[in-house]
C-alpha positions in Angstrom: 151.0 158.3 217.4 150.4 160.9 220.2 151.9 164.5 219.8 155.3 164.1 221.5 155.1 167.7 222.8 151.8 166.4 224.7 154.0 163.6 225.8 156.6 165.4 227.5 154.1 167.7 229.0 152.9 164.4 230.7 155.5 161.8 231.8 153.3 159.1 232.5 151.6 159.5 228.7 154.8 158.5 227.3 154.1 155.3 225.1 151.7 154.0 223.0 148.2 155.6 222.0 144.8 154.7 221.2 145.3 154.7 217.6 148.4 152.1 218.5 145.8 150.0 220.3 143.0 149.6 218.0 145.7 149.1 215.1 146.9 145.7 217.2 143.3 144.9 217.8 141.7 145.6 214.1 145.5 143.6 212.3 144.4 140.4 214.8 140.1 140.6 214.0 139.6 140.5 217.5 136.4 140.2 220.0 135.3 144.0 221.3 135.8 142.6 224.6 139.9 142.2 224.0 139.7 145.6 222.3 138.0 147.3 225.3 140.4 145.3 227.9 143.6 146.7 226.0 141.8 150.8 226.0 141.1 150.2 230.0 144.9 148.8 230.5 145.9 152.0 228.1 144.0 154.8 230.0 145.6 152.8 233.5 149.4 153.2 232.0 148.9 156.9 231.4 147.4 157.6 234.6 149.9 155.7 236.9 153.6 157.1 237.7 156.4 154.6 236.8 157.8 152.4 240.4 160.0 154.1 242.4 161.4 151.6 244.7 163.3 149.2 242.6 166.4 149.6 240.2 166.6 152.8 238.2 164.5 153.0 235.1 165.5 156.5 233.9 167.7 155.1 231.3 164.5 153.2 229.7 163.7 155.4 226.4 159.6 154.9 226.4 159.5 157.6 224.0 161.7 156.4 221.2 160.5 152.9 221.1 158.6 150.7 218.7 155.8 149.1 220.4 154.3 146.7 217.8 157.0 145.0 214.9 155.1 142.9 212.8 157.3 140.6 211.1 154.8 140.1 208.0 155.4 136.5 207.2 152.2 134.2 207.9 152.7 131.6 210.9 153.4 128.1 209.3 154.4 124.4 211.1 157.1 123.9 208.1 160.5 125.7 209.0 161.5 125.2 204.9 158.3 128.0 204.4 160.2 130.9 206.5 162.4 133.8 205.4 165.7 132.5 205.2 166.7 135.6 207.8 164.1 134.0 210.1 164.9 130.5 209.4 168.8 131.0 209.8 168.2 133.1 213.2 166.3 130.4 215.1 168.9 127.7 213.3 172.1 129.4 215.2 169.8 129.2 218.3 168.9 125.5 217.8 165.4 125.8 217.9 164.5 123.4 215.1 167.3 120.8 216.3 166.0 120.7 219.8 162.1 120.6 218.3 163.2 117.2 216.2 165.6 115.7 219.4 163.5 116.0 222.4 160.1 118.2 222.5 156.4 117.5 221.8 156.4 120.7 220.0 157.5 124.0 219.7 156.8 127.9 218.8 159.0 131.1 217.5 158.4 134.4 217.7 159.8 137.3 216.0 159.5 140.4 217.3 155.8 141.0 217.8 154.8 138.0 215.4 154.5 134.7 216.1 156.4 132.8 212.7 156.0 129.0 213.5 154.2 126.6 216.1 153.6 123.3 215.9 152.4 120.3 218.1 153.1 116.9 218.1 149.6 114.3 216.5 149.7 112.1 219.4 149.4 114.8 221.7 146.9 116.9 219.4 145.1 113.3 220.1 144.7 113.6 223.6 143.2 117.2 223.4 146.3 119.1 224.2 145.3 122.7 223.1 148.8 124.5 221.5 148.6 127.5 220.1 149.7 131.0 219.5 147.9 132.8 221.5 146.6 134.9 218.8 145.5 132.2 217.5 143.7 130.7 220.4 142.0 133.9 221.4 140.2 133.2 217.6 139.6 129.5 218.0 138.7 129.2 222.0 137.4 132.9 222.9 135.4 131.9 225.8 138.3 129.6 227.3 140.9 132.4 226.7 138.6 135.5 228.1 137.9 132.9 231.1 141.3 133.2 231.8 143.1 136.2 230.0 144.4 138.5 232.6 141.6 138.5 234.9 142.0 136.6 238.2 145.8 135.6 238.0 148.0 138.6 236.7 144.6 141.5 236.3 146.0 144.5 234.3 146.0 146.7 237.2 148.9 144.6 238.7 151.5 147.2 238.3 152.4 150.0 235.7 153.6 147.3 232.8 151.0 144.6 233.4 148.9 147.6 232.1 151.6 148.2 229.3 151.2 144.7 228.2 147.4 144.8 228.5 147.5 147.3 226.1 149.8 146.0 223.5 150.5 142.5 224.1 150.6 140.5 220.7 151.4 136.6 220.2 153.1 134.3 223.2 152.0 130.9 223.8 148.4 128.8 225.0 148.4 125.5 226.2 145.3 123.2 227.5 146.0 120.4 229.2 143.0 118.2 229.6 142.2 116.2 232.6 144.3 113.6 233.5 146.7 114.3 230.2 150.3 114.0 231.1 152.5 115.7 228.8 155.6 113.7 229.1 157.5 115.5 226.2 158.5 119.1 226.7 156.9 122.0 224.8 159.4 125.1 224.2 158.7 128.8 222.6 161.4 130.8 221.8 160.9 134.9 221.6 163.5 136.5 219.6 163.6 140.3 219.5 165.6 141.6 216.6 164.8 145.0 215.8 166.8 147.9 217.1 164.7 150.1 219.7 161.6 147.9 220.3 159.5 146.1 222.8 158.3 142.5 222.8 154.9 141.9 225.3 154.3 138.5 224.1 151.9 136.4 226.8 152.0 132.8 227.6 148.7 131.1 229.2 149.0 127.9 230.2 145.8 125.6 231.8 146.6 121.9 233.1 143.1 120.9 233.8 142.4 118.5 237.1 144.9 115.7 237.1 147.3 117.5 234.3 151.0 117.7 233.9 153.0 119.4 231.6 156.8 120.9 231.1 157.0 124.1 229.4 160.2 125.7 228.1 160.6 129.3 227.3 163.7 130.9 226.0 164.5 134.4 225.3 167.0 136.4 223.5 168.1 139.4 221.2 171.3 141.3 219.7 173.1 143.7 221.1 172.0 148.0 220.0 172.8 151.4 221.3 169.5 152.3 222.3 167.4 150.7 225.1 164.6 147.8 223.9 162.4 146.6 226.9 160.8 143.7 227.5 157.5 143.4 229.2 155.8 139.6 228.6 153.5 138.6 231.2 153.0 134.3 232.2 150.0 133.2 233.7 149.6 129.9 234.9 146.9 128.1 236.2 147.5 124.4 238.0 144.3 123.1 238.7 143.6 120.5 241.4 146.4 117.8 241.6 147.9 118.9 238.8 151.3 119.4 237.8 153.1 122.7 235.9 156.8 122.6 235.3 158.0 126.2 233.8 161.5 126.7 232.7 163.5 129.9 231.2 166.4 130.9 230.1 166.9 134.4 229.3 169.6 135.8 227.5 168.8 138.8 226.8 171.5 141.6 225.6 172.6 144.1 227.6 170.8 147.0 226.6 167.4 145.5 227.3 165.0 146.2 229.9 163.6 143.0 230.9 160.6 143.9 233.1 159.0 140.7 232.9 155.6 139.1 234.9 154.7 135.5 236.3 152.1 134.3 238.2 150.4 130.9 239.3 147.4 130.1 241.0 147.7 126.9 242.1 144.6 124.9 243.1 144.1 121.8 245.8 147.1 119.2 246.2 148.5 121.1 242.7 152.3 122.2 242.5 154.0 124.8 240.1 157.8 124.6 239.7 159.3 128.0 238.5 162.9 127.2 237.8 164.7 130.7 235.6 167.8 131.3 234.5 168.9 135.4 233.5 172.1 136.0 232.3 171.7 138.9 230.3 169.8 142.5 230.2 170.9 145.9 231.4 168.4 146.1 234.1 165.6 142.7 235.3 163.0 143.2 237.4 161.2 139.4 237.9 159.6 137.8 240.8 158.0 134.7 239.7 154.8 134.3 242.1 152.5 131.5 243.1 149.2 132.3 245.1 148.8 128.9 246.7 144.8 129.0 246.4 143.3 125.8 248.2 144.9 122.8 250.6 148.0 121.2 249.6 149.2 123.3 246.8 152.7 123.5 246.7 154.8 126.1 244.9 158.8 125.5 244.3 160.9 128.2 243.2 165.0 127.8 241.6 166.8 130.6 240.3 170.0 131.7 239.6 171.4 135.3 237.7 174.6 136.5 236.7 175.0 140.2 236.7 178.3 141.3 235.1 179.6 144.7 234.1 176.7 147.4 233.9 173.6 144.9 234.8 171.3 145.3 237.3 169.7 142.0 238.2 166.5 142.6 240.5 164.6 139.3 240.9 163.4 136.7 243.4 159.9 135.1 244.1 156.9 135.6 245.9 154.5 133.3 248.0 150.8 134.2 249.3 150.0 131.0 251.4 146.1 131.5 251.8 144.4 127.8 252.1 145.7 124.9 255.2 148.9 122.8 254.5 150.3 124.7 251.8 154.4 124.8 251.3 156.4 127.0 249.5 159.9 126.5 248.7 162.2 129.4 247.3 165.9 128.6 246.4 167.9 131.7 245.1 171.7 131.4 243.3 173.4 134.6 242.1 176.9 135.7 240.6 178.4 139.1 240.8 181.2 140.2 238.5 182.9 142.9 237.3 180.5 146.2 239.1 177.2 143.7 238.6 174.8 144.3 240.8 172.3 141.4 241.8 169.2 141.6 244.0 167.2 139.4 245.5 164.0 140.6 246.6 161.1 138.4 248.1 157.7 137.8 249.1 156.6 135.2 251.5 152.5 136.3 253.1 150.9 133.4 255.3 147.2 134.6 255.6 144.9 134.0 258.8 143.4 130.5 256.8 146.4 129.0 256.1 146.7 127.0 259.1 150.1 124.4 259.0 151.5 126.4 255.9 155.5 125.6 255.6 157.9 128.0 253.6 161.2 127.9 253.3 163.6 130.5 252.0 167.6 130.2 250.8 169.3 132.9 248.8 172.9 132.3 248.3 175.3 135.1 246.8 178.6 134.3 245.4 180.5 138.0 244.8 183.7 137.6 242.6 185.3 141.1 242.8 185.6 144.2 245.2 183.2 145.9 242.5 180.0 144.0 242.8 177.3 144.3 245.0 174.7 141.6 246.3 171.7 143.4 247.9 169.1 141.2 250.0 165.5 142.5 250.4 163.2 139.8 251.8 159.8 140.6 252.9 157.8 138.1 255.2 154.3 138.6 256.9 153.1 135.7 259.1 149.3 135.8 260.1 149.1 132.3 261.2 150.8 130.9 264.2 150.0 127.3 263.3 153.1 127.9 260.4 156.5 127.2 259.9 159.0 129.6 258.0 162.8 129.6 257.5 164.9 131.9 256.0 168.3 132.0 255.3 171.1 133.8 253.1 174.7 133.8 252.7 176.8 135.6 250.8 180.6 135.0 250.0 183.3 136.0 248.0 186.1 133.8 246.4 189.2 133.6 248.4 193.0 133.6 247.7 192.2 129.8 248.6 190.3 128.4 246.9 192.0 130.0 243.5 195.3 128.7 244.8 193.9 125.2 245.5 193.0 124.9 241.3 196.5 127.1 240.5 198.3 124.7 242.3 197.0 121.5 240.1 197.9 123.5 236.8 194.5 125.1 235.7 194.5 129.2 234.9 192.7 131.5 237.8 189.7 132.4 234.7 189.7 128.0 234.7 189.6 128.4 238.5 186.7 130.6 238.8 184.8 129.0 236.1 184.9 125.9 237.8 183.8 127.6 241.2 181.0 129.2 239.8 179.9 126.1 237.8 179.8 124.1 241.2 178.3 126.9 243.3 175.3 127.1 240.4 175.4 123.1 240.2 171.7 122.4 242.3 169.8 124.7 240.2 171.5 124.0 237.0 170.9 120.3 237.7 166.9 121.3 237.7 166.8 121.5 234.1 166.6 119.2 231.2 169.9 117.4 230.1 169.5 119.5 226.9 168.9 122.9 228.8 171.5 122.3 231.6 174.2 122.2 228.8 172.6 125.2 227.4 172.7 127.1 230.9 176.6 125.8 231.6 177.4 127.5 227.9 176.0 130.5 228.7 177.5 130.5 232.6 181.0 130.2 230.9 180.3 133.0 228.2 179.4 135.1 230.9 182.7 134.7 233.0 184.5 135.3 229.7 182.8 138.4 229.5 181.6 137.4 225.5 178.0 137.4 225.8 175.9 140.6 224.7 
């Protein structure tokens, strides 16, 4: 690694090195061209100051971090041929229970290492393409460099799209042929589990002309002193009348920086529903984003956040409305509790082409204490006055009330605001999978206990 004097001499050089880089690249057998793309995203992270207009970073240790944990066990489709430490993990998190109940396959992760992926035959039949995407960059190079961080999240997006250009390592590819609907969901789950590290896994998904496909991603890691950070990058690309459902969950503990990237183009008549839940991490910084490309692509946007004591939940979703009779709708649900602070910040950009574009905008703020703060920051830049936009936020706090209306039938004031929150987060919640929506209410209750992390 690089001479730390050198490093503090230069704040921007703090991180990984070339010799970093090329170890990644050399350990995977990789094309030159992926080895050259990760040196150009390097030299751009060293050379560009960290943002200054979002939550506060300075608490983010990018000097004492690991950047690449290989977990040294060989990918496999058989759970029996893990680590029992690996196998027992992913157990307490369900993974293999929800692979055998109700998903057309599924992948893990560990750390930087991808441990176990595996597809349903019948959809393997019908050319579904799912892989590790360390994998896939050695079986389909030319359909993965087509595609890799080039024309929907370039590595000169912002300072850690470069940091994951650099040292990005497994994550998730899928290829949905035309016409192929995937009618089963596919779910990866990234687990980081070693103290002072960062995970930059990246998930490419194609649905081809015609295509449709549910994706699942969930995210999580145990609780350490020092500060991990999280950095994954999403691209998606939703060809013409084609269909891209993505879901996560992140649970992240609270001493993670999740500084996470997603991006959609979306082709003619195509849609892309982002629906994300984050109820954990010290500090988030995520705006999912959908560039809606040609006529009729539509982009839908759900999320909700809980920021409780010490968390910093910075997130929303972006729009760029560039072809005729596009429509973008962005629906945003957060909880603050106990000194939390949530943020919604947003992007909606009709361009000069996009004649009859629609967007509409709803952020809704639910504050349970005189601690927490709700923060709205929405940004929209009309070009076209053949356009419709709405926008619209509320925020609220729970009144004497409402606590007195559930005291008054015999439940506790903690029952009282569970069940308030519950129904307040009910719409986006209800967006998910049976399966997931339980998964989301758990976690929802956790947090008002004040037991997760």
């Amino acid at each position: 690694m690089t001479d730390k004097s050198s490093k503090k001499s230069d704040p921007h050089n703090v991180g990984p090195d070339e010799m970093l880089v090329r170890h990644i690249s050399a350990t995977k057998k990789e094309p030159e061209w992926m080895l050259e793309l990760r040196l150009k995203a390097l030299a751009l992270w060293q050379a560009t100051p960290m943002p200054n207009w979002g939550p506060d970073l300075s608490g983010l240790d990018l000097e004492g971090m690991t950047y690449y944990v290989d977990p040294n066990v060989k990918e496999t489709d058989d759970w029996k041929e893990l680590p029992k430490e690996i196998t027992d993990t992913f157990e307490k998190l369900g993974i293999p229970k929800a692979e055998r109940d109700y998903l057309g396959g599924a992948g893990a992760q560990f750390d930087s290492g991808v441990v176990y992926h595996r597809i349903q035959d019948s959809l393997a039949k019908k050319g579904v393409i799912f892989e590790n995407m360390d994998v896939a960059l050695q079986k389909y190079p030319e359909l993965v460099k087509e595609h890799f961080m080039t024309k929907c999240v370039p590595i000169t997006d912002h300072k850690f799209t470069m940091l994951h250009g650099a040292v990005w390592s497994g994550g998730t590819f899928i290829y949905v042929p035309k016409g192929v609907s995937v009618e089963l969901p596919l779910q990866a789950y990234f687990r980081m589990n070693k103290a002072r590290s960062a995970q930059f896994e990246h998930t490419l998904i194609i649905a081809d002309e015609g295509a449709e496909i549910t994706y699942i991603e969930g995210c999580s890691a145990p609780q350490y002193t020092g500060s991990s950070l999280h950095a994954g990058c999403v691209e998606l690309w939703v060809k013409k009348n084609a269909r891209i459902k993505y879901i996560s969950v992140e649970n992240w503990s609270k001493n993670t920086y999740n500084l996470n990237t997603k991006k959609a183009l979306v082709f003619e008549d195509a849609t892309v529903e982002w629906v994300n839940g984050n109820m954990g991490s010290h500090t988030t910084m995520l705006y999912p984003s959908s560039l809606l490309l040609e006529r009729g692509a539509r982009s839908e946007s759900l999320g909700i956040v809980m920021a409780n004591t010490g968390q910093v939940q910075d997130t929303g979703s972006k729009a760029i409305h560039i072809a005729p009779d596009t429509v973008s709708v962005i629906h945003s649900k957060s909880v603050s509790k106990g000194g939390g602070v949530s943020n919604y910040r947003g992007f909606v950009r009709i361009l000069p082409g996009a004649e009859n574009a629609q967007s509409s905008v709803s952020c809704d703020a639910l504050i349970l204490d005189g601690e927490s703060v709700s923060n709205t920051y929405p940004s929209i830049k009309n070009q076209n006055s053949h356009s419709n936009i709405s926008h619209e936020a509320r925020v609220g706090k729970i009144g004497e009330e409402e606590v007195f209306y559930f005291k008054s039938r015999g439940y506790s004031e903690s029952e009282a605001l569970r069940f308030i929150v519950g129904g307040f987060m009910e719409p986006i919640v209800q967006a998910l999978p049976l399966e997931y929506a339980v998964e989301l209410n758990k976690l929802i209750e956790l947090e008002m206990d004040g037991s997760v992390g």
